[in-house]
mmCIF file of the N, C-alpha and C atoms, coordinates in Angstrom:
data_MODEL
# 
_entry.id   MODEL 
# 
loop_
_atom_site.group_PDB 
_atom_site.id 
_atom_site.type_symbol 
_atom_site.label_atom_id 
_atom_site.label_alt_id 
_atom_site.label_comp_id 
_atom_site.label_asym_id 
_atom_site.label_entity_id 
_atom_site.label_seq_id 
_atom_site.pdbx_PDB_ins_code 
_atom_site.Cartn_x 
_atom_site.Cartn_y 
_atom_site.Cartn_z 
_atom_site.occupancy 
_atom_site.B_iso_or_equiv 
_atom_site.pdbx_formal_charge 
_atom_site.auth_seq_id 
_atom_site.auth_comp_id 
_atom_site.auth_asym_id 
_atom_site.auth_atom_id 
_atom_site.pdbx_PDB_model_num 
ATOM 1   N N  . UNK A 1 1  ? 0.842   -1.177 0.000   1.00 0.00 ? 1  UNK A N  1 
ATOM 2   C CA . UNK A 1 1  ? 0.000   0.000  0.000   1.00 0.00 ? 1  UNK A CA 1 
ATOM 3   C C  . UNK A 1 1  ? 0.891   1.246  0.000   1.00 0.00 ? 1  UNK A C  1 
ATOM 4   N N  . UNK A 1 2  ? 0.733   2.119  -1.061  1.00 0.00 ? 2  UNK A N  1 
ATOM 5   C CA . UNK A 1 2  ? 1.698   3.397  -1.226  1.00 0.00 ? 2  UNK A CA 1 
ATOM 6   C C  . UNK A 1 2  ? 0.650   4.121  0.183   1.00 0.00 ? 2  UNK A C  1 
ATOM 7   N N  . UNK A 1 3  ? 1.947   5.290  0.592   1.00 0.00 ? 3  UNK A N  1 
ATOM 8   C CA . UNK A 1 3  ? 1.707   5.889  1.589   1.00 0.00 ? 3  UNK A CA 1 
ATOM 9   C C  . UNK A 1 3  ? 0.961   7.633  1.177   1.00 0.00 ? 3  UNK A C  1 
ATOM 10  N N  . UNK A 1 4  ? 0.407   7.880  1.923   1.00 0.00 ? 4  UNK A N  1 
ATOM 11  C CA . UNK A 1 4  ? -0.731  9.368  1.230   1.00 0.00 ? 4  UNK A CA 1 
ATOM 12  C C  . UNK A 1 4  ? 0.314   10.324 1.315   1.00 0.00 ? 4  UNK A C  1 
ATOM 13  N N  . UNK A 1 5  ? 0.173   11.135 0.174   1.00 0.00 ? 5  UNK A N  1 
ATOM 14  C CA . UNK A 1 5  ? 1.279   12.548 -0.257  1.00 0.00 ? 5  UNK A CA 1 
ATOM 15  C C  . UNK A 1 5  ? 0.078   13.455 -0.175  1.00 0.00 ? 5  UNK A C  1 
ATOM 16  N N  . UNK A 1 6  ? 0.326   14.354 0.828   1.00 0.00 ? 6  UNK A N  1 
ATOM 17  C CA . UNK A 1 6  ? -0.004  15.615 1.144   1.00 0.00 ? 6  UNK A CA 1 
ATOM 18  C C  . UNK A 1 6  ? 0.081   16.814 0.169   1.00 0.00 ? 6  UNK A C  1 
ATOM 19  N N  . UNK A 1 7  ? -0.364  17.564 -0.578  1.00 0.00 ? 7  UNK A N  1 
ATOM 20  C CA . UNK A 1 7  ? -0.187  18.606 -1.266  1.00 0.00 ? 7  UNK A CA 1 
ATOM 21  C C  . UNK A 1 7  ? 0.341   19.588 -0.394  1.00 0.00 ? 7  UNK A C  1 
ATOM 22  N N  . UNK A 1 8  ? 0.635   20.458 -1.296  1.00 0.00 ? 8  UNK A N  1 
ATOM 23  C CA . UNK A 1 8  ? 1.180   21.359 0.288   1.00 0.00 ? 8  UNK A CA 1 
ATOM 24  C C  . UNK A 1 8  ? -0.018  22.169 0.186   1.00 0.00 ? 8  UNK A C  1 
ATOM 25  N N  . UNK A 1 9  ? 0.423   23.199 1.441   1.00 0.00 ? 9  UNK A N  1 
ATOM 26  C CA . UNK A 1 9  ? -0.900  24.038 1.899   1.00 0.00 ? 9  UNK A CA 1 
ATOM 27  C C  . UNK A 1 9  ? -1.122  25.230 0.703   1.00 0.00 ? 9  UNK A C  1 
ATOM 28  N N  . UNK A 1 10 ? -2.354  25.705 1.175   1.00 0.00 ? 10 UNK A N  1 
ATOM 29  C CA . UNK A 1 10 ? -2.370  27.004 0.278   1.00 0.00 ? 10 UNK A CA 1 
ATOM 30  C C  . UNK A 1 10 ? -1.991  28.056 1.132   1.00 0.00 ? 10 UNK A C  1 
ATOM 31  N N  . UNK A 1 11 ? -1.312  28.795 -0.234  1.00 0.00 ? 11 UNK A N  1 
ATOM 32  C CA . UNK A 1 11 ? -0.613  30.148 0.502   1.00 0.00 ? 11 UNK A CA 1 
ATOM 33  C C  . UNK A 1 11 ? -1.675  31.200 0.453   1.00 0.00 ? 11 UNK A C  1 
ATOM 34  N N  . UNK A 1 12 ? -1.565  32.645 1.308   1.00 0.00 ? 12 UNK A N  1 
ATOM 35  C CA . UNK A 1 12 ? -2.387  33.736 0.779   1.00 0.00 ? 12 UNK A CA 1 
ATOM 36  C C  . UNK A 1 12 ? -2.910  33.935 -0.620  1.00 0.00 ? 12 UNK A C  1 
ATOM 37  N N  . UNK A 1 13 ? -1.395  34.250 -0.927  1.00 0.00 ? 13 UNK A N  1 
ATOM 38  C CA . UNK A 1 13 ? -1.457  34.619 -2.456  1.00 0.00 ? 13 UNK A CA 1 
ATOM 39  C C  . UNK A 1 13 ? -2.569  33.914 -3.241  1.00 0.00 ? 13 UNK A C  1 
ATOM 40  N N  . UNK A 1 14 ? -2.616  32.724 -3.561  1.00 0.00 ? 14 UNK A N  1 
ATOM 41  C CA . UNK A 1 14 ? -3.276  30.964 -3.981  1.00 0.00 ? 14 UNK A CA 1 
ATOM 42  C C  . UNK A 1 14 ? -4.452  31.762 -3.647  1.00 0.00 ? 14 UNK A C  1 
ATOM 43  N N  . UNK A 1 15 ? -5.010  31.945 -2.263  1.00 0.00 ? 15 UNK A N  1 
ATOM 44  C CA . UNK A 1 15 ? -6.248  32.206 -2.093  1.00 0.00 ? 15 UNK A CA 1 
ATOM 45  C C  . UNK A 1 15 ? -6.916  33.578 -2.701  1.00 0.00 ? 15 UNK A C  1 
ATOM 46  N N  . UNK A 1 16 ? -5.929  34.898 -2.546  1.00 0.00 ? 16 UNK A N  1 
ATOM 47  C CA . UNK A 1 16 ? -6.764  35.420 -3.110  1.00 0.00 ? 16 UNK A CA 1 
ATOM 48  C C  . UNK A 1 16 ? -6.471  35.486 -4.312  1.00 0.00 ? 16 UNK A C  1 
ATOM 49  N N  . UNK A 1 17 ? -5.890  34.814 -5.021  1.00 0.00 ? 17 UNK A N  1 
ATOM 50  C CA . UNK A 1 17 ? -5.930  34.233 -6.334  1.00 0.00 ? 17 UNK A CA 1 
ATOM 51  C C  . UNK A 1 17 ? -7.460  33.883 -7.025  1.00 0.00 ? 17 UNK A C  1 
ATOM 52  N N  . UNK A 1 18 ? -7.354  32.700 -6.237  1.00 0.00 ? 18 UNK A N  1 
ATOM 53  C CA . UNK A 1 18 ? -8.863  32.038 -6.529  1.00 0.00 ? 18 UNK A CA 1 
ATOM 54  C C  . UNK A 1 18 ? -10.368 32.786 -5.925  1.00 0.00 ? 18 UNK A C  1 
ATOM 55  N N  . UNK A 1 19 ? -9.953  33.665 -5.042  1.00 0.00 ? 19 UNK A N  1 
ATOM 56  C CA . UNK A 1 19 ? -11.607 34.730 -5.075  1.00 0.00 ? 19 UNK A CA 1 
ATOM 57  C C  . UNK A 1 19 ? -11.037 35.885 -6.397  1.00 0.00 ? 19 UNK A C  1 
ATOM 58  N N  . UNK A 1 20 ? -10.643 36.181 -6.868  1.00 0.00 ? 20 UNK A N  1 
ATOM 59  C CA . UNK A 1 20 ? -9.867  37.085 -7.886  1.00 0.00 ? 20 UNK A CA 1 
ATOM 60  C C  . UNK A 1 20 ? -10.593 36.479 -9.114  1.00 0.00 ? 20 UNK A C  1 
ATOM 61  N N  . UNK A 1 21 ? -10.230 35.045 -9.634  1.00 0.00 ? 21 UNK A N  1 
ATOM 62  C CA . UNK A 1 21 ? -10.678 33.933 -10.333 1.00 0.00 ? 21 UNK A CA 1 
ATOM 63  C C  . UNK A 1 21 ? -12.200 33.930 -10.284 1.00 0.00 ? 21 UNK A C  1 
ATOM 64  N N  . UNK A 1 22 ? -12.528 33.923 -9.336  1.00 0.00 ? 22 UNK A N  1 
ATOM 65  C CA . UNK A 1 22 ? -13.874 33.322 -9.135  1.00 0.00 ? 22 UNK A CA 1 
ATOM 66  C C  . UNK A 1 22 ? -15.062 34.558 -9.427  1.00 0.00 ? 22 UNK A C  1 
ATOM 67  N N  . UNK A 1 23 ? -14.379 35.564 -8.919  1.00 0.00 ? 23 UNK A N  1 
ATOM 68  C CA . UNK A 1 23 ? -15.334 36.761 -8.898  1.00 0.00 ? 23 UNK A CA 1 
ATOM 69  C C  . UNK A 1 23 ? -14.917 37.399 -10.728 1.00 0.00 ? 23 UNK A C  1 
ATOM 70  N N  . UNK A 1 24 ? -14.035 36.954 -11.508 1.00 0.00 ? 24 UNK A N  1 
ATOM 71  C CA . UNK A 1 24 ? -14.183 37.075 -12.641 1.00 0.00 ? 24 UNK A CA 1 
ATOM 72  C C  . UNK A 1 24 ? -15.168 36.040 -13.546 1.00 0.00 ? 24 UNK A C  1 
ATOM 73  N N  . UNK A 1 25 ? -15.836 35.202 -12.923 1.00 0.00 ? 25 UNK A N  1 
ATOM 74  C CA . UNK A 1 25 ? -16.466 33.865 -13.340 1.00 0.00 ? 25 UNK A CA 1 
ATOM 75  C C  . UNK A 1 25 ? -15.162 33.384 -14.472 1.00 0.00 ? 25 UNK A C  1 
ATOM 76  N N  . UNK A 1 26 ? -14.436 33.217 -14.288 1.00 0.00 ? 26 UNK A N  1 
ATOM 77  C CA . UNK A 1 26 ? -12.909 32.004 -14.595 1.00 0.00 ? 26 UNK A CA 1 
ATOM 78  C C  . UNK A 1 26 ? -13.716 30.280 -14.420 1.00 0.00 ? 26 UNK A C  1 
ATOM 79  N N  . UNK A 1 27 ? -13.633 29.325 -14.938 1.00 0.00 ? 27 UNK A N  1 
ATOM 80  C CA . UNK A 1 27 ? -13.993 28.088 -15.189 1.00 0.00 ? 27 UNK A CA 1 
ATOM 81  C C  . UNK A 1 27 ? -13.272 27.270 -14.071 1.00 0.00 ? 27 UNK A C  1 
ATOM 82  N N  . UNK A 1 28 ? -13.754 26.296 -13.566 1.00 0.00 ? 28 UNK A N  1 
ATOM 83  C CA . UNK A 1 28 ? -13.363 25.437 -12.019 1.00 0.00 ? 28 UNK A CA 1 
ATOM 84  C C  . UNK A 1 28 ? -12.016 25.375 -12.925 1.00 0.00 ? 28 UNK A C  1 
ATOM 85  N N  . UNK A 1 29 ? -11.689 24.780 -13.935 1.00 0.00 ? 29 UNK A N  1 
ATOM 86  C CA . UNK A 1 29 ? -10.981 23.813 -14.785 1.00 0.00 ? 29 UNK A CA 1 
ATOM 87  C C  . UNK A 1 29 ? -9.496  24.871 -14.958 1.00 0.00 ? 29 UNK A C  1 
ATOM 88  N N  . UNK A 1 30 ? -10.533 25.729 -15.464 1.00 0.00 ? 30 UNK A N  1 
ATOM 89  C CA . UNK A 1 30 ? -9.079  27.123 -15.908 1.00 0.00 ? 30 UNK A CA 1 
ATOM 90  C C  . UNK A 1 30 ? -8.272  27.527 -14.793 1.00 0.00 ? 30 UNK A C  1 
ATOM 91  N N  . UNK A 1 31 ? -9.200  27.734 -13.549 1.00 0.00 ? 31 UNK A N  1 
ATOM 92  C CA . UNK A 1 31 ? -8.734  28.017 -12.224 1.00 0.00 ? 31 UNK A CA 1 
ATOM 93  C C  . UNK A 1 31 ? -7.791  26.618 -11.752 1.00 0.00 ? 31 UNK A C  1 
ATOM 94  N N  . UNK A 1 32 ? -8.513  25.631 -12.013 1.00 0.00 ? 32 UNK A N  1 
ATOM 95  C CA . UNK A 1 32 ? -7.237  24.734 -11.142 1.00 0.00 ? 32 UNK A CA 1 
ATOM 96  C C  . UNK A 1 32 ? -5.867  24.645 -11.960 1.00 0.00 ? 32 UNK A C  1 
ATOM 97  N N  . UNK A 1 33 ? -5.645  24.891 -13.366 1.00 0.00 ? 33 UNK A N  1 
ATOM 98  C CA . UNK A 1 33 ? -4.665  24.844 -14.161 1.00 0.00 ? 33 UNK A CA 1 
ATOM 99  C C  . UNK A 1 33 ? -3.610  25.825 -13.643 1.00 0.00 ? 33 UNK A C  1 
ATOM 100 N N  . UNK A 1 34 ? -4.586  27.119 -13.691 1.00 0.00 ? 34 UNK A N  1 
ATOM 101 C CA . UNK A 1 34 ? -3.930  28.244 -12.838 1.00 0.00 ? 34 UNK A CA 1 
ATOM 102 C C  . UNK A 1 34 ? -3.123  28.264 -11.675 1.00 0.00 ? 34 UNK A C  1 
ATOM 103 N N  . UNK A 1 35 ? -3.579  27.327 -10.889 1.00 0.00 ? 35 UNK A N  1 
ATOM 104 C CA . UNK A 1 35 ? -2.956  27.603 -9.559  1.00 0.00 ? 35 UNK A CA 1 
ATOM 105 C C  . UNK A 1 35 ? -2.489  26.118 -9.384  1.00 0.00 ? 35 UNK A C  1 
ATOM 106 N N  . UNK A 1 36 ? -2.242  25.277 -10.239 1.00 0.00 ? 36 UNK A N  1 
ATOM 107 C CA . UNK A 1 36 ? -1.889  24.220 -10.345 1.00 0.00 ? 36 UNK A CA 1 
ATOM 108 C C  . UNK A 1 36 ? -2.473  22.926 -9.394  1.00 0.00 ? 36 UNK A C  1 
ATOM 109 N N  . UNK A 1 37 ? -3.857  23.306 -9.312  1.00 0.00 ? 37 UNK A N  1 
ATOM 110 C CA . UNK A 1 37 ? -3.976  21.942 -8.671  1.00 0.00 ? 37 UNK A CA 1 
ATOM 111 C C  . UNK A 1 37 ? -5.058  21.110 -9.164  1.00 0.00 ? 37 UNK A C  1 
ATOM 112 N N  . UNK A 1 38 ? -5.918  20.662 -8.372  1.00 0.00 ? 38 UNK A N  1 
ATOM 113 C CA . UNK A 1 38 ? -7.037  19.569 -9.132  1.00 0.00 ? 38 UNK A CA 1 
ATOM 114 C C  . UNK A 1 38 ? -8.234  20.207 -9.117  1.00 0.00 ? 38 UNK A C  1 
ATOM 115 N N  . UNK A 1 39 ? -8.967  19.891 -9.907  1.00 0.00 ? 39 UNK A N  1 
ATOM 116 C CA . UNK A 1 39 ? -10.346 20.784 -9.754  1.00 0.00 ? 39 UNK A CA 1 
ATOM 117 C C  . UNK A 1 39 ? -11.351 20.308 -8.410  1.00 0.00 ? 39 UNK A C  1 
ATOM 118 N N  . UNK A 1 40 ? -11.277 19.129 -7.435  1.00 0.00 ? 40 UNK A N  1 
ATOM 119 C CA . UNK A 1 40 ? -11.464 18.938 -6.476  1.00 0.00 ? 40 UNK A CA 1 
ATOM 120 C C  . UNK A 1 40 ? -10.620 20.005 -5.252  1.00 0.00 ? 40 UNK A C  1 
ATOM 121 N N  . UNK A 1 41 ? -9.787  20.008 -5.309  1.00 0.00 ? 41 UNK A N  1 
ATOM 122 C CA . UNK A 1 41 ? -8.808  21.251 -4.662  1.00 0.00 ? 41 UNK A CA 1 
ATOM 123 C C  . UNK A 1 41 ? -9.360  22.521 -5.016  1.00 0.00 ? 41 UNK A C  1 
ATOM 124 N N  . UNK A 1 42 ? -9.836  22.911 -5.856  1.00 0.00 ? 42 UNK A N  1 
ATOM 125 C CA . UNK A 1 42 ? -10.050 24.092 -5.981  1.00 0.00 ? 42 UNK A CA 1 
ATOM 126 C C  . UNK A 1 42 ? -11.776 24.057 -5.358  1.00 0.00 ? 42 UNK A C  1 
ATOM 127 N N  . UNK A 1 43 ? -12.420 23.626 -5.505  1.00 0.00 ? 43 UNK A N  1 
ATOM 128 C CA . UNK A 1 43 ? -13.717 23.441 -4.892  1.00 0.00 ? 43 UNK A CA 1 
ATOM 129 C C  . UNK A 1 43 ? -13.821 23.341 -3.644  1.00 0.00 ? 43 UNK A C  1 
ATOM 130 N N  . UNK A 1 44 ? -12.915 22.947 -2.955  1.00 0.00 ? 44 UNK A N  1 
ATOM 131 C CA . UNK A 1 44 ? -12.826 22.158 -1.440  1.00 0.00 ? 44 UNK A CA 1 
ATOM 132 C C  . UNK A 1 44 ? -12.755 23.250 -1.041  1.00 0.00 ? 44 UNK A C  1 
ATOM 133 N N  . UNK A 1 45 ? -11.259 24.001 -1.388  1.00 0.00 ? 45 UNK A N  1 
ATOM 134 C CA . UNK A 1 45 ? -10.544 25.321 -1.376  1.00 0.00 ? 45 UNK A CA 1 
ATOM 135 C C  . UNK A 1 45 ? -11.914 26.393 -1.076  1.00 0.00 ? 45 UNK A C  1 
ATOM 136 N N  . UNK A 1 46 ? -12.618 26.604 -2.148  1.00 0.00 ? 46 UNK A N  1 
ATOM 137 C CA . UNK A 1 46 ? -13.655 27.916 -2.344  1.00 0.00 ? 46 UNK A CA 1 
ATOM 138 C C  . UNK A 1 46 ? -14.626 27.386 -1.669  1.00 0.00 ? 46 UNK A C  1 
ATOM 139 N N  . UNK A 1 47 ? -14.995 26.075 -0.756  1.00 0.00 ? 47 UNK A N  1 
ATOM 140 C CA . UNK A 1 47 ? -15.982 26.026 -0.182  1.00 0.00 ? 47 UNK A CA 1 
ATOM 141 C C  . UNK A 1 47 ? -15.868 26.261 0.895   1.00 0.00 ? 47 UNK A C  1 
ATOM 142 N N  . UNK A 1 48 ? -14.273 25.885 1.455   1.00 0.00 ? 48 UNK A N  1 
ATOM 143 C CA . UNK A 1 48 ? -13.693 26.485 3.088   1.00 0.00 ? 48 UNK A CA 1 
ATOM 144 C C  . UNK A 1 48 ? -13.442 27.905 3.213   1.00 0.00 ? 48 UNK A C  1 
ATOM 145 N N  . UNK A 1 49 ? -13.605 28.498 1.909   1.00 0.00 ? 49 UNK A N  1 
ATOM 146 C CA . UNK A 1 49 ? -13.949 30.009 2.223   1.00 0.00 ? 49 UNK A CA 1 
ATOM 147 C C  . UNK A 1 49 ? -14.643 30.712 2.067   1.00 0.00 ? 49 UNK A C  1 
ATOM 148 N N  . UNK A 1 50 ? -15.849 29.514 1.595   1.00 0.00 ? 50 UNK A N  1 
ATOM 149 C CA . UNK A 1 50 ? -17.370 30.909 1.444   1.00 0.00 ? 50 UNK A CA 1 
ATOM 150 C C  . UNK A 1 50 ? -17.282 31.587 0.002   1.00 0.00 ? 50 UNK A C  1 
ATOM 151 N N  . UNK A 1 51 ? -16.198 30.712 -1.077  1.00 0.00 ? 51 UNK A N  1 
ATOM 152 C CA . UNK A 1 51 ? -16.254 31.562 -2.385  1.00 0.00 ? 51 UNK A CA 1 
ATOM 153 C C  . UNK A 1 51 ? -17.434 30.545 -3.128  1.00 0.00 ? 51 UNK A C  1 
ATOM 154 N N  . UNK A 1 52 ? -17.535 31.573 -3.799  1.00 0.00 ? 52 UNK A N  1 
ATOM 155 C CA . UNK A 1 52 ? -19.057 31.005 -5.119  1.00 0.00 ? 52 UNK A CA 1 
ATOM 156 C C  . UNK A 1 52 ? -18.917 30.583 -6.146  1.00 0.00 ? 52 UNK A C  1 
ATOM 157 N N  . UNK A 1 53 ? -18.571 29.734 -6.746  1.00 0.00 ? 53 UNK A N  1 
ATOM 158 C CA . UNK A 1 53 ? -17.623 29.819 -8.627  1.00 0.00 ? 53 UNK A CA 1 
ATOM 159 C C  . UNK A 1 53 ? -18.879 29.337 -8.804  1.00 0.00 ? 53 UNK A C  1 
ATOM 160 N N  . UNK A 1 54 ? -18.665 29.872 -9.963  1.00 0.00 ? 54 UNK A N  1 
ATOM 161 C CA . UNK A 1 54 ? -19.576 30.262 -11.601 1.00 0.00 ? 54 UNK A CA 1 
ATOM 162 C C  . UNK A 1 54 ? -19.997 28.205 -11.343 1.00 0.00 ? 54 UNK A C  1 
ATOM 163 N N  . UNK A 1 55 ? -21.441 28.379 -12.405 1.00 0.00 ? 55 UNK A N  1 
ATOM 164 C CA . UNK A 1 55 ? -22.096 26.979 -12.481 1.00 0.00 ? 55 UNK A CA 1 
ATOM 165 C C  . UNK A 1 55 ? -21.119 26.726 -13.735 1.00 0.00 ? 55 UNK A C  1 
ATOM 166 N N  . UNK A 1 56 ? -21.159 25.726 -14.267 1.00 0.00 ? 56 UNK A N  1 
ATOM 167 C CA . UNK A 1 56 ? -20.776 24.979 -15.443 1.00 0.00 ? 56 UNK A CA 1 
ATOM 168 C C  . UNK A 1 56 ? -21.417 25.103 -16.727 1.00 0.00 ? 56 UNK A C  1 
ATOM 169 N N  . UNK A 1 57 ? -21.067 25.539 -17.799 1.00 0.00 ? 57 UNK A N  1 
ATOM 170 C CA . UNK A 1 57 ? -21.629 25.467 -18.919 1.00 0.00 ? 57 UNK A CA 1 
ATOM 171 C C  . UNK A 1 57 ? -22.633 24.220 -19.293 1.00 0.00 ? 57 UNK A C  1 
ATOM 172 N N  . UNK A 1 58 ? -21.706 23.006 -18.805 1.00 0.00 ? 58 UNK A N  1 
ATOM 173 C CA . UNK A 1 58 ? -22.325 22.090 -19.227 1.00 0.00 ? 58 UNK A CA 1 
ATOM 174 C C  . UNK A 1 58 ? -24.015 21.637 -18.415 1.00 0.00 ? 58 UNK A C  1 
ATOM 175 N N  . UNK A 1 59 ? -23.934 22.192 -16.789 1.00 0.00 ? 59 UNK A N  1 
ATOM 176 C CA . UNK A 1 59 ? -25.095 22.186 -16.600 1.00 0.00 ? 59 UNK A CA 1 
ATOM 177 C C  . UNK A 1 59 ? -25.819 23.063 -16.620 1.00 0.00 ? 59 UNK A C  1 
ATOM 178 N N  . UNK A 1 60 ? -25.314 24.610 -17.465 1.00 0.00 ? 60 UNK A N  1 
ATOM 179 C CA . UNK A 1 60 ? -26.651 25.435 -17.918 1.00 0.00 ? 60 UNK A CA 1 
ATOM 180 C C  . UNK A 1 60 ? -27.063 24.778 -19.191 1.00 0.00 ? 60 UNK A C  1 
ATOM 181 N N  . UNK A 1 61 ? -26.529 24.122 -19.930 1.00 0.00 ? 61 UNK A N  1 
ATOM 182 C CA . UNK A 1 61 ? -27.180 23.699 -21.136 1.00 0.00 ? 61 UNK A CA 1 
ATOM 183 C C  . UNK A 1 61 ? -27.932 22.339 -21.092 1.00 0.00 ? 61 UNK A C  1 
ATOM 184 N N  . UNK A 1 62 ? -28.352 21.703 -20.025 1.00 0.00 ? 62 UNK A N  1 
ATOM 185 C CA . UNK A 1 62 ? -29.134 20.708 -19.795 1.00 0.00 ? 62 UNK A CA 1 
ATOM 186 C C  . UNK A 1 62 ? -30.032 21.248 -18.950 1.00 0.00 ? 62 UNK A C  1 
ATOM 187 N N  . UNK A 1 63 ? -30.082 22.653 -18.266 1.00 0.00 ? 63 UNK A N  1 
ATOM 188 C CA . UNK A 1 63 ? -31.392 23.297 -17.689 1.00 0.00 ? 63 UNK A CA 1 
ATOM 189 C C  . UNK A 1 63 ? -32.030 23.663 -18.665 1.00 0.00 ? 63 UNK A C  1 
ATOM 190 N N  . UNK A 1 64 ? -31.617 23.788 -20.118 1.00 0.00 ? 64 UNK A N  1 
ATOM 191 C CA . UNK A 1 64 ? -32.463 24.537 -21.118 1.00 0.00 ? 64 UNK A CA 1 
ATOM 192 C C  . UNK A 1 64 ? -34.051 24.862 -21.090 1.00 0.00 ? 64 UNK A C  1 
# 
């Protein structure tokens, strides 16, 4: 069994990076490229701080 690798933490910067990102409606996808991490990381990230990112294209076009 491989042993769990920790990402490292997020820095300030990282964070207000991603409310910066977010309040431009920037894409989960574009944003995690950005700040180099996973698009689960970036969600986790903006949910432990109360940020809002933009819905998904793909599920405004199945609310049609």
């Amino acid at each position: 069994m491989r042993p769990l690798v920790a990402s490292p933490g997020w820095t300030r910067e990282e964070e207000e990076l991603l409310l910066a990102l977010a309040l431009s409606g920037t894409s989960v996808t574009a944003m995690a490229k950005r700040l180099r991490r996973s698009r689960s990381a970036v969600y986790g990230r903006a949910s432990r701080l109360k940020i809002v990112l933009a819905k998904s294209r793909r599920l405004k076009a199945k609310g049609k």
